[in-house]
N, C-alpha and C positions, 0 to 999 in steps of 0.2 A: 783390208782394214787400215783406215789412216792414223796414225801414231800422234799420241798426246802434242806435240810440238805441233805436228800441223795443221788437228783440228784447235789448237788452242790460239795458233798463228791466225785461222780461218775466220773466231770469233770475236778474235780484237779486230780486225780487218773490217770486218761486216759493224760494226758497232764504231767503227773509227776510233779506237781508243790504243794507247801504246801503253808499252810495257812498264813503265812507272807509275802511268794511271793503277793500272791492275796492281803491283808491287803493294801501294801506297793502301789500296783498300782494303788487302786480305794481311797487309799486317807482316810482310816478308822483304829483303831486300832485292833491290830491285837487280843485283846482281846474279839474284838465284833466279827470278824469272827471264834470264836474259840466257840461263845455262838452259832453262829447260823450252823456250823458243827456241833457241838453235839446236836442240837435240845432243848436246853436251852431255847433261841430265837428262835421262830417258824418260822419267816420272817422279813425283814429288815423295819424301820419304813417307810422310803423314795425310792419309783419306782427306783429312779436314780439308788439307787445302786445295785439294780437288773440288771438295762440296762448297770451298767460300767462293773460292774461282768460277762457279757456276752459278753460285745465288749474285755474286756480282754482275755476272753476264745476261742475269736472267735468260737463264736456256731453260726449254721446256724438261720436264722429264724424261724425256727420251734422247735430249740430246744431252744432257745431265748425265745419263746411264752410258750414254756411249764414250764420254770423256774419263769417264771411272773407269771404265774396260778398257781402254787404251793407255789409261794408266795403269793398268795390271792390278782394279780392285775391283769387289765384287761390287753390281751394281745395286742401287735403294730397290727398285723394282725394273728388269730387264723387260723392256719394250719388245713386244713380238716381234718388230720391223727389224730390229737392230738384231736381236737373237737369230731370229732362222737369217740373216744374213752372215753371221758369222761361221766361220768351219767349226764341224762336229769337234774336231779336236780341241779349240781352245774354249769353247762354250764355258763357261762361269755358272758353277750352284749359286743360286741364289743363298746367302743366308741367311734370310729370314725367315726360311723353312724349316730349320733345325732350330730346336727348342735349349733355350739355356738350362745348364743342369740346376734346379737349385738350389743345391748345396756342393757346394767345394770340398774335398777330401784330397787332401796331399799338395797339388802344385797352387802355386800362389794366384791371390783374386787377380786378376786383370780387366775384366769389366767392373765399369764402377758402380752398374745397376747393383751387383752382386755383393758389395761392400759395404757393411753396416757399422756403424758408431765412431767411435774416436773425435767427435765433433766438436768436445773442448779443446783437446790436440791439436784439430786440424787448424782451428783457429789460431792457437797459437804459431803455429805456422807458418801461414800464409800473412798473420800479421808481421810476421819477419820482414818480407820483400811488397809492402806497400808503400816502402819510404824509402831513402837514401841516407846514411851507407846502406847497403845490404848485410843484412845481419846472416850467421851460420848457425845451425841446430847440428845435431845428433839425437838419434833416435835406438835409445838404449835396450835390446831385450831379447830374452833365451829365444833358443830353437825353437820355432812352430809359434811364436808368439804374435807373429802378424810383420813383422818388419818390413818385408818385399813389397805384401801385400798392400803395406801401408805407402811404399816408395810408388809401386806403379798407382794409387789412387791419385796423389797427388798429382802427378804427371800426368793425369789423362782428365780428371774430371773437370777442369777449368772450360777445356775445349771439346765437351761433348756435351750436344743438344738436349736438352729437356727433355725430347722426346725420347730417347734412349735412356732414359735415369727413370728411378721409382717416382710416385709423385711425391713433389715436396722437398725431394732432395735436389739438395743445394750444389748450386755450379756456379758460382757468383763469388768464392772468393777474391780472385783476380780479376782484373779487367783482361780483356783479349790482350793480345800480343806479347806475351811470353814466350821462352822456346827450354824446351828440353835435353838436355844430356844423361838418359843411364848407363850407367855403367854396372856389371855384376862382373865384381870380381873374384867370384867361384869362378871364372870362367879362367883357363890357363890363358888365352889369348890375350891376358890383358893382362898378364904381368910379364910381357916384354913392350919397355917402352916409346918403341916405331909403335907397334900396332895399336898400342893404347890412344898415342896421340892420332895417329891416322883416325881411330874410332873416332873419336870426338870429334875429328874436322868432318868429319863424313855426315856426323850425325845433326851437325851444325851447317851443312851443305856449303861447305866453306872451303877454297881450294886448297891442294895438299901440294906443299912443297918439295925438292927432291934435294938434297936429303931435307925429311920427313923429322928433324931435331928440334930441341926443347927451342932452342935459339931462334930458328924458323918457324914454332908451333907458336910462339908468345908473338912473336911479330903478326902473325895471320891472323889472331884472335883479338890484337894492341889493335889492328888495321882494319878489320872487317864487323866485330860485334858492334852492335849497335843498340841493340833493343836489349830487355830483360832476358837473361840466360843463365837457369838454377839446372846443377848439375847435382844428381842423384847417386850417389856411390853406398852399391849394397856391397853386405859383408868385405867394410874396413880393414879388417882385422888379415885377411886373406893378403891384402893388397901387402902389410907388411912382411908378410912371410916370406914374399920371393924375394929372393937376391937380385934381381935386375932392374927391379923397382927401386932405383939408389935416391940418394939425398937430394941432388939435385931438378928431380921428378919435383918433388914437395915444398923444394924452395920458389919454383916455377906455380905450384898450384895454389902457394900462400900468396904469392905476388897478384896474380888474376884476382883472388877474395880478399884485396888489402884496399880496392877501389882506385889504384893510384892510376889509372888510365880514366878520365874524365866521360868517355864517349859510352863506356862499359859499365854496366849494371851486373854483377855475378854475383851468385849466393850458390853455398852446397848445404845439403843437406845427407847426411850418412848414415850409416846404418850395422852395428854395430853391437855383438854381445858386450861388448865393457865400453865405459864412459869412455871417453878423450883423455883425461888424467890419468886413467889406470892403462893405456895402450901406450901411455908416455910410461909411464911405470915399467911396462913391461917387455917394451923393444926397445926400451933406451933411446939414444938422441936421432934415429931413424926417423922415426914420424915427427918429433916434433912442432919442426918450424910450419907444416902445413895445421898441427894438429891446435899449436895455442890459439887459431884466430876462434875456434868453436866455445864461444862465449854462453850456448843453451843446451843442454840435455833433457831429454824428454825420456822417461823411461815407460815400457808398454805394458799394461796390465790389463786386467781383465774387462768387459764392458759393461756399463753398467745396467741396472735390470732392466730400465727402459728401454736400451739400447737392444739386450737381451731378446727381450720379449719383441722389439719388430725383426729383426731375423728369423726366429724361430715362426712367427707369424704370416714370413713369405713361403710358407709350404702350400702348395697347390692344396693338398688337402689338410683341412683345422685338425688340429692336436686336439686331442682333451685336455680340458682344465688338470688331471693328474698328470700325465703326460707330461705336461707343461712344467708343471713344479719338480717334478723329478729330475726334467734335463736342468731348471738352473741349480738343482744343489748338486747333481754329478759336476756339470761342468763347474760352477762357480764364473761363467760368465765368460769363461776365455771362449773366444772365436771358434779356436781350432776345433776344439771339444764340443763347444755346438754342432759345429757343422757334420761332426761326423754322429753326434746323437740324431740328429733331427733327418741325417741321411737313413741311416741304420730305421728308425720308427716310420720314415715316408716310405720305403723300400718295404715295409711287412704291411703299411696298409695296403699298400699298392700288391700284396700279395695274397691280400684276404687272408693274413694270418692275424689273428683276435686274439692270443694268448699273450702273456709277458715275456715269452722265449725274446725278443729285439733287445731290452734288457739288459740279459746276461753277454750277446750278442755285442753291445754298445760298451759295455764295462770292456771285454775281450780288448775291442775296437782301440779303447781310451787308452790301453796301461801304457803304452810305449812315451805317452805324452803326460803321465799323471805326475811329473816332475815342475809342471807349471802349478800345481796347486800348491806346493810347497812353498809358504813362508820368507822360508832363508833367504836372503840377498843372493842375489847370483849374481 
């Protein structure tokens, strides 16, 4: 089986085209495709630029599928030519065989097909980073209130196809060529600050220095960013807890969101049980210096009935009109709470069970979360 670098070398060759050409039309620099020609980079971190890199080449299908499998993804549809030549042990499921759940219960939406509403929000947004400077948001809101869910929407739906979205739903905030950095920092590995910066260079395909320091990390990003680059930091608040994550992290990631590098476009956007003010409140002069540039707070609440009603409306099978009314006064419109009402009543029709037992069932399901209906400022 020939590795992404060679059949990707094979197709510029045949096409007479070099590697700036390519670089220049899917939107990357041309230093990252010069890592992954030479097999520096084994595969691209993101599918997309596998599938631009192919519609640029125009490769058939088959050779489309086989440049995704030598990048280590699943392929659109695996070519029988290319499948039974590959050994039994690395063969690839197709996923298009497996059906999306849908309804979400517990871990956060990551397909955007699956993600409903926030579409005043989203606007606000996205209206951040369509201008210069790049402006900062914060995205305020309790447990289970949609936060993550909301961080990986924005990060994926710019750069997923129509075809993979509900219809109608919008992918047209941004113009192409943006890039990504999340960060979750529930994660321990990111509150020590090598691995934190390595993350980001990594996730930015951008080489890592040795030593791996704030001093080194600003000069790689001062020298190599180029294009639009909005960095997504969940659970803020985590970030200040550790001890290792010192002042000078924040003075470095105030400096990148200050614009003073002319070549660089940054914007963050975080995610956070309490405003920017009150996490200055309440670590004291720790966060600060990264924390005054966040000039927007966005707090998350429930969605609204329109919004409501087409989620509950992507059930394979229709609700009743009572049905219906009942999940939006339980829920009152939060996500969370939908999603496990409208799980709970899909799963008993799907059971042939016709009584109100789901119900009591979905009430059960709710109470751990019935802390979001509540009123009070959190």
């Amino acid at each position: 089986m020939h590795s992404f670098a060679e059949l990707l070398s094979s197709h510029l060759r045949t096409q007479f085209l070099n590697e700036l050409e390519l670089a220049q039309q899917i939107n990357v620099r041309r230093a990252t495709v010069s890592r992954w020609l030479s097999g520096e980079v084994h595969r691209p971190r993101q599918r997309e630029d596998v599938l631009r890199c192919a519609e640029f080449l125009e490769l058939s299908p088959p050779q489309r599928d086989e440049l995704l499998i030598a990048a280590g993804f699943n392929p659109e549809r695996v070519a029988s030519s290319i499948s039974s030549s590959l050994p039994l042990s690395i063969r690839l499921p197709n996923l298009d065989s497996f059906e999306h759940s849908p309804f979400i219960i517990g871990p956060p939406i990551t397909e955007p097909r699956q993600f409903f509403g926030r579409e005043y929000l989203l606007k606000r947004i996205f209206s951040l980073w369509k201008g210069t400077p790049f402006q900062h948001a914060a995205i305020i809101g309790a447990k289970r209130s949609g936060k993550t869910s909301l961080l990986h929407y924005v990060r994926r739906i710019v750069d997923t196809p129509s075809s993979e979205l509900r219809p109608h739903q919008r992918n047209d905030w941004l113009l192409p060529g943006y890039q990504w950095v999340f960060i979750d920092f529930q994660d321990p590995r990111m509150h020590r600050v090598e691995t934190l910066l390595r993350h980001i260079l990594l996730e930015l395909d951008l080489p890592i220095p040795e030593p791996c320091d704030l001093i080194s990390f600003a000069e790689i990003i001062n020298q190599y960013v180029e294009i639009p680059t909005l960095f997504l930091f969940d659970e803020i608040g985590a970030a200040f807890e550790s001890e290792e994550l010192y002042e000078p992290l924040w003075w470095t990631l105030r400096s990148l969101g200050s614009n003073h590098n002319s070549k660089a476009k940054i914007g963050f956007l975080i995610a956070s049980h309490q405003s920017p003010d009150r996490l200055i409140d309440h670590y004291g002069d720790k966060p600060s210096p990264f924390l005054n540039i966040f000039g927007h707070s966005f707090e998350l609440g429930a969605l609204t009935q329109e919004e409501s009603l087409e989620l509950i409306g992507s059930s394979p099978i229709p609700f009743s009109e009572s049905d219906v009314g009942w999940m939006l006064e339980q829920s009152q419109g939060w996500p969370s709470l939908l999603q496990i009402l409208c799980h709970t009543r899909l799963t008993a029709l799907e059971e042939g069970r016709k009584d109100a037992s789901w119900q009591k069932e979905a009430v059960r399901r709710m109470h751990p979360y019935l802390y979001l209906l509540d009123d009070q400022p959190r």
